[in-house]
C-alpha positions as CSV (number, residue, x, y, z in Angstrom):
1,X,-8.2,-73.3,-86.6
2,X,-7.8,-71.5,-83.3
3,X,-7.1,-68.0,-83.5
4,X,-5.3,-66.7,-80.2
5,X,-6.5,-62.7,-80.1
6,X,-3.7,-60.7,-79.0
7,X,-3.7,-58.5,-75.9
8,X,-2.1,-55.6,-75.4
9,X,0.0,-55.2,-71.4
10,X,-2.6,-52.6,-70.4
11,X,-5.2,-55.3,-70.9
12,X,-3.2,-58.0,-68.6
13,X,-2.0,-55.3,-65.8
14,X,-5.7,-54.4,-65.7
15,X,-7.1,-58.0,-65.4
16,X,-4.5,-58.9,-62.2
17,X,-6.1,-57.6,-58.4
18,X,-4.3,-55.5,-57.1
19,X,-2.4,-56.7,-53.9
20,X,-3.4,-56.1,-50.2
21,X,-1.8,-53.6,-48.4
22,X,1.5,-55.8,-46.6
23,X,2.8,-54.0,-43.9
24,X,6.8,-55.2,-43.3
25,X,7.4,-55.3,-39.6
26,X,11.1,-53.8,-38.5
27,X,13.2,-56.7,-37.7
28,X,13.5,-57.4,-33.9
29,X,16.3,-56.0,-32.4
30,X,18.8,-58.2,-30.7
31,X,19.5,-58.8,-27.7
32,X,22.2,-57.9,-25.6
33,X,22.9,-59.3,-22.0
34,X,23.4,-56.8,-19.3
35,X,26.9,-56.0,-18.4
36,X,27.4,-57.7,-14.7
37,X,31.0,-56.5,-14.1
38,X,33.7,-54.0,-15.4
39,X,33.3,-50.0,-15.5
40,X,31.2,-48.4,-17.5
41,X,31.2,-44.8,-18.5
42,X,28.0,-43.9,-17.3
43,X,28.6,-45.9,-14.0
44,X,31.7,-43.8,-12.8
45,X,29.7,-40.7,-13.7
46,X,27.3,-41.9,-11.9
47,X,29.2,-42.8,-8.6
48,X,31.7,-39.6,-9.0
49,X,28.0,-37.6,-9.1
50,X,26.8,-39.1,-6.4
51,X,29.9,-39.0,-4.0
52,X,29.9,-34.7,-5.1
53,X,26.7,-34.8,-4.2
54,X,26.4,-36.5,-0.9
55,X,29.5,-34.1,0.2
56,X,27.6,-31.0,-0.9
57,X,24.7,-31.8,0.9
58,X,26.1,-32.6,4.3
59,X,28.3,-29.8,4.3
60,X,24.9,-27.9,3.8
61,X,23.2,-29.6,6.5
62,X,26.2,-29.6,9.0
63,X,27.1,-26.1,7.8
64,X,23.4,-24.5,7.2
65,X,20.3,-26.6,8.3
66,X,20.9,-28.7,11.3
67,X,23.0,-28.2,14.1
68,X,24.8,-31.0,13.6
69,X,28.7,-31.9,14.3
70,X,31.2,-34.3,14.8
71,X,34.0,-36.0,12.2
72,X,32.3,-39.3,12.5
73,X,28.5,-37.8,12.1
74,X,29.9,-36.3,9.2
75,X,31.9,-39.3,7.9
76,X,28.4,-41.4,8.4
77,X,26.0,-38.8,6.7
78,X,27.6,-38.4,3.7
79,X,28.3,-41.8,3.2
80,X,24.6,-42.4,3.5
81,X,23.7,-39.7,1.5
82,X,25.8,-40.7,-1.1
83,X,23.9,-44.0,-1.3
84,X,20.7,-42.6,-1.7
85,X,22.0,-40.2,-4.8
86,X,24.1,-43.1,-6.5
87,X,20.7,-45.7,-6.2
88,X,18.8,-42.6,-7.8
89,X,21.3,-42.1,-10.3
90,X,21.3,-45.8,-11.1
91,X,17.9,-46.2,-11.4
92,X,17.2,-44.0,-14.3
93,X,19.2,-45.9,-17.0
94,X,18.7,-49.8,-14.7
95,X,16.0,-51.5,-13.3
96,X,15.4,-52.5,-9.7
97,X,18.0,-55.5,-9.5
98,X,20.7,-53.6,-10.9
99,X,20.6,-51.0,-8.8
100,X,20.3,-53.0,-5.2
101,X,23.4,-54.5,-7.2
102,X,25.3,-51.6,-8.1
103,X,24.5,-50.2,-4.6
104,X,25.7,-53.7,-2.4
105,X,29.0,-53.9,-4.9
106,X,29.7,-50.2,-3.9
107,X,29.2,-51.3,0.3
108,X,31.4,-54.4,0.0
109,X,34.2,-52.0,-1.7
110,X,33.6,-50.0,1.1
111,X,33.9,-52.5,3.5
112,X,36.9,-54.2,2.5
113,X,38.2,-50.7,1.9
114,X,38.2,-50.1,5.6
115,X,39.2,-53.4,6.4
116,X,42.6,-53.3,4.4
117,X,43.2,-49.9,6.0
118,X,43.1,-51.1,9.1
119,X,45.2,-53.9,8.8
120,X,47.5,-51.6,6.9
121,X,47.4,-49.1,9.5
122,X,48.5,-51.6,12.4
123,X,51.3,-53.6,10.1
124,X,52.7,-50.2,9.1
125,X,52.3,-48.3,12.6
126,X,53.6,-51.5,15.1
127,X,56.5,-51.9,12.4
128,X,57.5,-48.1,12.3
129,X,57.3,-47.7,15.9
130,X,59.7,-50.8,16.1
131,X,62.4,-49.5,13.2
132,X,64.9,-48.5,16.0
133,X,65.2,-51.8,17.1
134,X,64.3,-54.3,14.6
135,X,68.0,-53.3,12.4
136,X,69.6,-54.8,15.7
137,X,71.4,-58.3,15.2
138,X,71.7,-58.6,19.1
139,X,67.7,-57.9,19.1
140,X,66.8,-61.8,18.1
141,X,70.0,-63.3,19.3
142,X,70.2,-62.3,22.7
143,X,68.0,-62.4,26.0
144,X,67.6,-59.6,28.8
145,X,69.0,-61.5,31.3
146,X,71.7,-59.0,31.3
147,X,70.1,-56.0,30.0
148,X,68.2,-53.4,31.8
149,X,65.9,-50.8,30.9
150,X,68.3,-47.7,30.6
151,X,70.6,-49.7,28.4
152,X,70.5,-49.0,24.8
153,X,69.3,-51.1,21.7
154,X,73.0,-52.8,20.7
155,X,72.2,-54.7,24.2
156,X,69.5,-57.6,24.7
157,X,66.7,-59.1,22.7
158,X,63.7,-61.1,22.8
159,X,65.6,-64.7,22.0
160,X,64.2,-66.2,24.9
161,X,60.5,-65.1,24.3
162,X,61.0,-66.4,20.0
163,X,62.1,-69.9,22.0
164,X,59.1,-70.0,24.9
165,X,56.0,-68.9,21.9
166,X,57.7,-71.5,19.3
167,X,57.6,-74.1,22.4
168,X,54.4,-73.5,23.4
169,X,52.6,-73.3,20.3
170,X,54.4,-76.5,19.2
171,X,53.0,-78.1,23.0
172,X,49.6,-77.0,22.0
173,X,49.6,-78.0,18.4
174,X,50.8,-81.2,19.2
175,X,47.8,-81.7,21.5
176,X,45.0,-79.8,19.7
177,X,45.3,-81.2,16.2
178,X,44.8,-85.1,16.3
179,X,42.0,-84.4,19.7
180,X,40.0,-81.0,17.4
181,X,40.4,-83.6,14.2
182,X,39.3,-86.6,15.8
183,X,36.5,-84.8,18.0
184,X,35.3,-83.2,14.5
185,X,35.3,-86.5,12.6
186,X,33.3,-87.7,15.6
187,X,31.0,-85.3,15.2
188,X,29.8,-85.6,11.3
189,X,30.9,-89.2,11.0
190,X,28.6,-90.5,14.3
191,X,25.0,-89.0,14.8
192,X,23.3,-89.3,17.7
193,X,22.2,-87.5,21.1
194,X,25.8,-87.9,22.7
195,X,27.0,-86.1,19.5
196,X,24.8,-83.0,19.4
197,X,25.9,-82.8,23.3
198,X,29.6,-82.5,22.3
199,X,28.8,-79.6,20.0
200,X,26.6,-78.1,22.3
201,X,29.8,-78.3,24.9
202,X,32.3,-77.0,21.6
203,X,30.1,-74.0,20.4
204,X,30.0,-73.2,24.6
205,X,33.7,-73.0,25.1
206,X,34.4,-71.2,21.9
207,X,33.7,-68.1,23.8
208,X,35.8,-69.1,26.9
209,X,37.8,-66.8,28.7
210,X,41.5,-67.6,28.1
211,X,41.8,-66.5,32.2
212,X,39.4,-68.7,32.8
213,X,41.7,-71.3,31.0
214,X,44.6,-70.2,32.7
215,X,43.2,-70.6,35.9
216,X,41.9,-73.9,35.3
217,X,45.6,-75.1,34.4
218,X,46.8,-73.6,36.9
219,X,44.5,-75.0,39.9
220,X,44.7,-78.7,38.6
221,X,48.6,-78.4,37.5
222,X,50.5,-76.0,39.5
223,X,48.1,-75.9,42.9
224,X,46.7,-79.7,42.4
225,X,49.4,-81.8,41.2
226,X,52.2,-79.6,42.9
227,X,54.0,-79.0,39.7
228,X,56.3,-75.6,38.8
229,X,55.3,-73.1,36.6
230,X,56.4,-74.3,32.5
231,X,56.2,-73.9,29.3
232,X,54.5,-77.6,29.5
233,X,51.8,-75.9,31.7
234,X,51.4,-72.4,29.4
235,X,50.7,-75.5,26.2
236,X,48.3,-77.0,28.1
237,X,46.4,-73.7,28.8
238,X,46.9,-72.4,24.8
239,X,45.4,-76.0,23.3
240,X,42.2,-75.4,26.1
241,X,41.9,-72.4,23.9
242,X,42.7,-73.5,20.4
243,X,40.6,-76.5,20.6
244,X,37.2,-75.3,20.7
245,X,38.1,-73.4,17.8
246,X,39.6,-76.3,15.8
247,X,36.8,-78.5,16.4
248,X,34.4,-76.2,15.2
249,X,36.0,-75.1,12.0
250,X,36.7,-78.4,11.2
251,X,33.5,-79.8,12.2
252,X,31.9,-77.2,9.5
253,X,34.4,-78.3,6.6
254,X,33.7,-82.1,7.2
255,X,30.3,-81.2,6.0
256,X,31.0,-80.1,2.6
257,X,32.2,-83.0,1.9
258,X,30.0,-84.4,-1.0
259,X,27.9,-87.6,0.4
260,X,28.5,-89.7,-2.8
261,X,32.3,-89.9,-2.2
262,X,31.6,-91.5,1.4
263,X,28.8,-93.6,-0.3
264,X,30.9,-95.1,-2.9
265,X,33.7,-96.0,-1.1
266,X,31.6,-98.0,1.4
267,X,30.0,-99.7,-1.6
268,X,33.7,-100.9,-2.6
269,X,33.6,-102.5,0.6
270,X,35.7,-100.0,2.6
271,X,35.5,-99.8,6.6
272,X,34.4,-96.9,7.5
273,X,38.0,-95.7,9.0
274,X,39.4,-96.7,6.0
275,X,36.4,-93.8,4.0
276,X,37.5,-91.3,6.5
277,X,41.2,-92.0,6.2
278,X,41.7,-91.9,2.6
279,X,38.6,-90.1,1.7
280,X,37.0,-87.5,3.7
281,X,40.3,-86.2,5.0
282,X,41.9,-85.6,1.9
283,X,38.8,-84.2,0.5
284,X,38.8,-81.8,3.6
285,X,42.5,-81.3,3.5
286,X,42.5,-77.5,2.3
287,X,39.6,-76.2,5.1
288,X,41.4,-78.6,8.0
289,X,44.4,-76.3,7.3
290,X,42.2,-73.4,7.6
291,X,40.8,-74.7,11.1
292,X,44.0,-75.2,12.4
293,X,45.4,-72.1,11.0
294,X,42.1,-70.3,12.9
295,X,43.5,-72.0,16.1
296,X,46.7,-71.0,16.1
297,X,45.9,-67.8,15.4
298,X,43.6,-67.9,18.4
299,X,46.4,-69.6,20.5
300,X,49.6,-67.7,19.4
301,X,48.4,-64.1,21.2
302,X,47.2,-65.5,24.6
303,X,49.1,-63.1,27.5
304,X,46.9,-64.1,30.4
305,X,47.3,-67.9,30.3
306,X,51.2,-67.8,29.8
307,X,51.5,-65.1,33.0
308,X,49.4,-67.5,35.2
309,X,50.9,-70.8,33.9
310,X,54.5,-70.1,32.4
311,X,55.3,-67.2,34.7
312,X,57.7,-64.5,34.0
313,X,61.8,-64.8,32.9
314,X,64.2,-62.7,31.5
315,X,66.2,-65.3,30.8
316,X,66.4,-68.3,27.8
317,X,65.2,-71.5,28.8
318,X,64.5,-73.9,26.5
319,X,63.3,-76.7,28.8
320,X,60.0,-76.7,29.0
321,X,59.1,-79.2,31.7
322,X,61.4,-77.0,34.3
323,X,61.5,-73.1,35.0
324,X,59.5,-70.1,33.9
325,X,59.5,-69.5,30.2
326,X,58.0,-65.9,28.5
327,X,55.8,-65.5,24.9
328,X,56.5,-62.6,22.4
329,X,53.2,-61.5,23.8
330,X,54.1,-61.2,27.3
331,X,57.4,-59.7,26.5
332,X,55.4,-57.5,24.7
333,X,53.1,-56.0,27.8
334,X,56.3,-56.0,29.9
335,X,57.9,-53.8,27.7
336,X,55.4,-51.3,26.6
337,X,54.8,-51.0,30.1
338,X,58.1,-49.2,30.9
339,X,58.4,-45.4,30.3
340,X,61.9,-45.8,29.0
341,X,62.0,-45.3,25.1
342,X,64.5,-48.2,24.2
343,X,62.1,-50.6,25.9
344,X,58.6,-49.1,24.4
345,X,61.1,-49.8,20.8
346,X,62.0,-53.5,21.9
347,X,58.1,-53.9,22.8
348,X,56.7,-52.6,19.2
349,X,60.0,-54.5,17.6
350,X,58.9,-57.5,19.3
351,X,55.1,-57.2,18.1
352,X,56.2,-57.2,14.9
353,X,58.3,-60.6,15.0
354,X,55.6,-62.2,16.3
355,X,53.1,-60.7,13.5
356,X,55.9,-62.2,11.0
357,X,56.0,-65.6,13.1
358,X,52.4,-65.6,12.5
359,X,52.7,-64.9,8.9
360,X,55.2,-67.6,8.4
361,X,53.3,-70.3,10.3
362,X,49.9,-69.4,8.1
363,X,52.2,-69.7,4.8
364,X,53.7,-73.4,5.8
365,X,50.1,-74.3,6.6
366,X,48.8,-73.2,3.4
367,X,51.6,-75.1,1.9
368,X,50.8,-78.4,3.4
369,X,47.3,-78.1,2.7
370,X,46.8,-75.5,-0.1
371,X,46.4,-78.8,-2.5
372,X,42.8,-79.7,-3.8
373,X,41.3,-83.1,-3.9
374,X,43.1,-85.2,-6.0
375,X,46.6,-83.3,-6.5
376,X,49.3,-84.9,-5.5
377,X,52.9,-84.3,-4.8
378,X,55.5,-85.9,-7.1
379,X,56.4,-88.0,-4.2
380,X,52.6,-89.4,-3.8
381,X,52.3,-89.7,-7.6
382,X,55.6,-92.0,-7.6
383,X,54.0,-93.8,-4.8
384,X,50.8,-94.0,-6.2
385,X,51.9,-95.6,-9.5
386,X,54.1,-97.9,-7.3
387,X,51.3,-99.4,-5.3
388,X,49.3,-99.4,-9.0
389,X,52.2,-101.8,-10.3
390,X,51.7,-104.2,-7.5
391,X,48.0,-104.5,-7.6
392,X,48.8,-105.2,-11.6
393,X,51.0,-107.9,-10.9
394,X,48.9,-109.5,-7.8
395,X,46.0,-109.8,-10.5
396,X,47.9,-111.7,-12.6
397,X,49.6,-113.6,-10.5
398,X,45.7,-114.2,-9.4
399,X,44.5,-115.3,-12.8
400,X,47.6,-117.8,-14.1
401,X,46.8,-121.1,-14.4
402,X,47.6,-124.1,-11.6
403,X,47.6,-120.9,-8.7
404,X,46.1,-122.1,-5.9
405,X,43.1,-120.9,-4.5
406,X,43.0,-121.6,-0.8
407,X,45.8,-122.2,1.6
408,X,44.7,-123.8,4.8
409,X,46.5,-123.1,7.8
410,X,49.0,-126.4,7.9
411,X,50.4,-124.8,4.5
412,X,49.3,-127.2,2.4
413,X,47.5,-126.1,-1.1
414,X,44.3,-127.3,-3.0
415,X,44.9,-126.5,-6.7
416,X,42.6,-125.0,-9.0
417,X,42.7,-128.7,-11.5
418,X,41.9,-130.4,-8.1
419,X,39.1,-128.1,-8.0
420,X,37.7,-128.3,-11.1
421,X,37.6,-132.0,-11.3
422,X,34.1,-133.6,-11.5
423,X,32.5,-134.8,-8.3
424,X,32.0,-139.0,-8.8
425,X,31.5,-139.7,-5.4
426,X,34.6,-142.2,-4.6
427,X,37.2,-140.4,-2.6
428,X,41.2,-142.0,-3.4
């Protein structure tokens, strides 16, 4: 018989080891991921600090320590100094990459700041100075053929200079388009020495002078050929211009466009017009619009080319193969160049028509091209699933039985039974 000897808890607690010493580490702290954009609390007191303090200390030097002076020294130092203190500021709660961040987010806020205020600045000013005569019915209805300089704003307009720039820049459009498009698809589509000469010769007369384009016009057109002064003659001039520009922009656009797209439609078997036509184009469609927009732009403000080529009228003509025809921007000079009040008002007035012409022409572009890749109208998609129809029914019209397969050119048919039957040699 087994006898089990009791034991007290004393005697058990006693007989266990104690336990090491564990030491429980603090749970890891989770991370948080730095705040890129939106205001902070710290960051405007940061940059409200640092603009007080870049004030304070160039009023000190201009006022105290350095014989400085000047609005725009001013302006400059305590635009710098305010830099310096907000990258300081920054940099005790940041490290190194946030702070050149903060400090390059705060000089492109800066710069489009002064940008937008400038553009403001000449919107708002040309338009106020041309309040008197833009109210004016009479002012985009009528010419100046039979209105002078002392007579007031109820009499004469700029009718004939809105017809001559809407000719012109449709003249010069109508040339520059399909020549910059099909000069830049030249250029990115076909490689080679005579290529990298063409741009050499674009990226040259990007910087042309338009007199030197006006001159050019009129030595071969007007002096050469014999030929009046036209509207014709003032197009030819603006597309010299515009087309340099065209082909460049475009030329840079065509190269975004992503290789495999090109590459797989030339493994379908596509020519390559076809790949550029219904490929790269439409790919390209949104930046083509933004080359020809940059063109017209460029185009749409010439003065010196019109004078030499278009010469000078007061009256509307809207032939442009016969007769002098005027731009808003010629009218423009020739009426800010008068010392009589009404006609300094019908210059500014007439600026800002043309700034609105402008405006409208960019917003139809941007229409016709402001589509992605791969949106379409509801007129393409109607088309689209039209031509998908077809191709359905051509396949099976393709795969029904006794269709026959080749055609020779007398019209007469070899079926697909004839086809199919086994070769024995005898011939009926």
């Amino acid at each position: 018989m087994t006898v089990i000897e009791e034991t007290s808890l004393s005697d058990v607690r006693d007989a266990v080891p104690a336990p090491a010493d564990v030491t429980v580490e603090p749970a890891p702290e989770p991370l948080r991921p730095r705040r890129i954009g939106g205001v902070s609390r710290s960051g405007v007191l940061s940059l409200c600090g640092a603009a007080a303090s870049g004030f304070c200390v160039t009023v000190l030097l201009f006022g105290q320590l350095a014989p400085f002076s000047g609005g725009l020294g001013f302006t400059v130092t305590a635009y710098l100094v305010f830099l310096a203190i907000y990258a300081v500021l920054t940099g005790l709660d940041e490290d190194g990459q946030a702070v050149r961040d903060r400090v390059m987010t705060v000089v492109l806020w800066t710069t489009a700041t002064l940008l937008f205020s400038g553009l403001f600045l000449v919107v708002g000013f040309t338009a106020w100075r041309g309040r008197e005569a833009l109210p004016h019915r009479n002012f985009f209805t009528e010419d100046m053929q039979a209105s002078g300089p002392l007579d007031p704003l109820t009499h004469g307009g700029i009718a004939h200079a809105m017809l001559g720039t809407l000719t012109m820049i449709a003249i010069a459009l109508a040339i520059t388009v399909p020549l910059g498009l099909a000069c830049a698809v030249y250029l990115n589509q076909i490689p080679g020495r005579f290529s990298r000469f063409v741009r050499t010769i674009v990226e040259a007369m990007t910087a042309l002078p338009s007199i030197v384009a006006g001159l050019m016009v009129y030595a071969t057109w007007i002096l050469g050929l014999g030929l009046q002064k036209s509207g014709l003659a003032a197009g030819f001039a603006i597309s010299v211009m515009m087309l340099p520009i065209v082909i460049r922009a475009s030329d840079v656009v065509l190269r975004l466009v992503p290789g495999n797209l090109t590459e797989a439609a030339e493994a379908l078997g596509a020519p390559r017009w076809r790949t550029v036509w219904h490929v790269v184009l439409p790919t390209a469609r949104s930046g083509l619009a933004t080359a020809v927009i940059l063109g017209t732009a460029r185009g749409i403000g010439e003065t010196s080319p019109v004078l030499l080529t278009a010469g000078f009228t007061a009256a509307l003509n809207a032939d442009p193969t016969s007769g002098p025809m005027i731009s808003l921007p010629l009218a423009v000079f020739n009426f800010v160049k008068s010392p009589e009040p009404t006609m300094i008002a019908r210059g500014f007035g007439a600026a800002a028509v043309l700034m609105a012409l402008v405006l409208v022409l960019f917003v139809i572009a941007r229409v016709i091209g402001g589509r992605g890749p791969g949106h379409q109208t509801k007129r393409q998609a109607r088309r689209t699933a039209r031509a998908s129809r077809q191709d359905v029914r051509r396949f099976e019209d393709l795969h029904a039985p006794g269709l026959s397969l080749f055609e020779n050119p007398a019209g007469s048919h070899r079926t697909g039974t004839a086809l199919s039957a086994p070769a024995t040699g005898e011939t009926d």
